[in-house]
Phi, psi and omega in degrees: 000320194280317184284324173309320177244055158260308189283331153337301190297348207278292192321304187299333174295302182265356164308251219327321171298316196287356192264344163295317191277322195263333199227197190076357172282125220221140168266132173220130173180136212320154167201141153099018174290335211240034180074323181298162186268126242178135195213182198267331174265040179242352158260128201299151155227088247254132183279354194270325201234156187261108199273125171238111184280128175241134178264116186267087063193165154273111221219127205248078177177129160315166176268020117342316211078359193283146150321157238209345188042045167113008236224098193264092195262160166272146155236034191273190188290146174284014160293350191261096173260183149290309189276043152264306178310293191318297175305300186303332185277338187291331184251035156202105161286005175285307186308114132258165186213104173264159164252138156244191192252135160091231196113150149308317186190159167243126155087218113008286220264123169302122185266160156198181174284131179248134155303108186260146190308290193252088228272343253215319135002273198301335153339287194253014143295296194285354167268343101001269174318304193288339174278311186326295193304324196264347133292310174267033154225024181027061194271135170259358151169181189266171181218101169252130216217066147271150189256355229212088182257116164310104166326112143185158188284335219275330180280299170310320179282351188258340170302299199266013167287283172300334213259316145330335179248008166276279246268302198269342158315311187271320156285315167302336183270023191023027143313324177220157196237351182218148178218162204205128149227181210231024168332163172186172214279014177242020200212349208315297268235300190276359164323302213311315200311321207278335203250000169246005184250302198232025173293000186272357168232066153235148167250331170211127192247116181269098156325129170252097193293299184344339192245012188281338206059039184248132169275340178260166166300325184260337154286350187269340185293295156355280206299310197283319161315298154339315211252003175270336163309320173276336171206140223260183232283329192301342188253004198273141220259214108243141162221138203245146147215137178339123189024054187240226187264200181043203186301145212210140149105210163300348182281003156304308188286305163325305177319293179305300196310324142321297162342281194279355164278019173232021155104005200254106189303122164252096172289334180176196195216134158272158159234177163199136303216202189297000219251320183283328196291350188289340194279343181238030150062043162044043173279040177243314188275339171299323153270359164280305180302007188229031198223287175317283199317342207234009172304136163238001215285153181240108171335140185293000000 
């Protein structure tokens, strides 16, 4: 008996090492932030890669905008239900669906991190509200995308205090099996905190390169070196956004491929998102994922 399940741990020890080296690779992208109507199935989906949808946005503020003190509502389009969800994981068991948090603004109104009278409160509100929301829209995990900081360490550490005891609650009480944060180059700094206090239960840092201003392959080369140094580089995203800023076309692809001839493991890919991508019949996401699949790259 003691050697059958020696050799189980042996067997379960390497699928894993081969699913870090060979496999695993994963998409993740937003949908359903931006008003357009958008549904899970109008996006391609490769059964070969681990699809992570994140819906934007969950929001600890009224439609006002006043704050909530943790008290966390959704605020994507309704068409993205639960029994939307349910169904897209059910016909690609490859398929999770995160919420994030925050966003740039509700309405009108600029959202940012607030310091709360009670941090340890705002704790379990928000772990309270966010298990409501993440059972009844049968979600596996958060994205945290605040965008918006009072510069002070006194701001970062209460950032990464609270947003670190959310995140780790919540995977111990085996509410979410995944967390994502969403950093970009004005933001950097109370990230680093939340990633040097609680990065061993972060799972993926979707960088928002797009907001860095590099248009080239060798700025994004630049731009990823930079933020892999600050955090780490396996868990670190390359990201694209749709007609947007930053690096645009194919010089997108052109990127990764510099990426990985300079030693860089492309674990995956972010978009932003889906909601732009419908207009071009989602040739972004069709070519990352068929980029991630034929990636052979080995880590630095």
């Amino acid at each position: 008996m003691v050697q059958l399940q020696l050799s189980l741990l042996f067997v379960a020890g390497f699928a894993f090492i081969f699913q870090q080296v060979y496999g695993g690779k994963v998409m993740m992208e937003y949908i359903g932030a931006t008003g357009v109507s958008v549904s899970f199935d109008d996006v391609p989906i490769n059964d070969g890669i681990d699809f992570h949808f994140i819906l934007g946005f969950a929001v600890d503020a009224d439609e006002s905008g006043n704050f909530q003190n943790g008290k966390f509502s959704p605020y994507w389009i309704p068409e993205l239900t639960p029994m939307s969800v349910a169904a897209i994981k059910k016909a690609h068991p490859n398929v999770k669906v995160m919420v994030s948090l925050s966003g740039w603004s509700i309405g009108t109104k600029t959202l940012h991190w607030y310091i709360p009278e009670n941090s340890e409160k705002w704790i379990s509100n928000a772990v309270s509200s966010l298990t409501s929301i993440i059972t009844t829209y049968h979600l596996d995990g958060i994205d945290i995308d605040y965008e918006k900081f009072r510069n002070s360490s006194k701001t970062n550490a209460n950032f990464a205090y609270c947003i670190g005891e959310l995140i780790t609650r919540l995977k111990d009480q085996g509410v979410i099996s995944v967390a994502s944060i969403a950093p970009f180059y004005s933001t950097v700094a109370p990230y680093i905190a939340l990633y040097q206090g609680y990065g061993h239960a972060i799972d993926y840092v979707n960088h928002q390169f797009y907001t860095d201003k590099v248009k080239t392959p060798k700025g994004y080369l630049k731009a990823f070196e930079l933020r892999a140094n600050q955090f780490d580089k396996t868990k670190l995203l390359p990201a694209y956004e749709v007609n947007g800023r930053g690096i645009q076309g194919d010089l997108f692809f052109d990127a990764l491929s510099l990426l990985e001839d300079n030693g860089f493991l492309i674990n995956g890919v972010m978009i932003f998102s889906a909601d732009a991508s419908s207009e071009n019949k989602y040739h972004y996401e069709r070519k990352s994922q068929a980029f991630l699949l034929n990636s052979t790259s080995t880590s630095v």
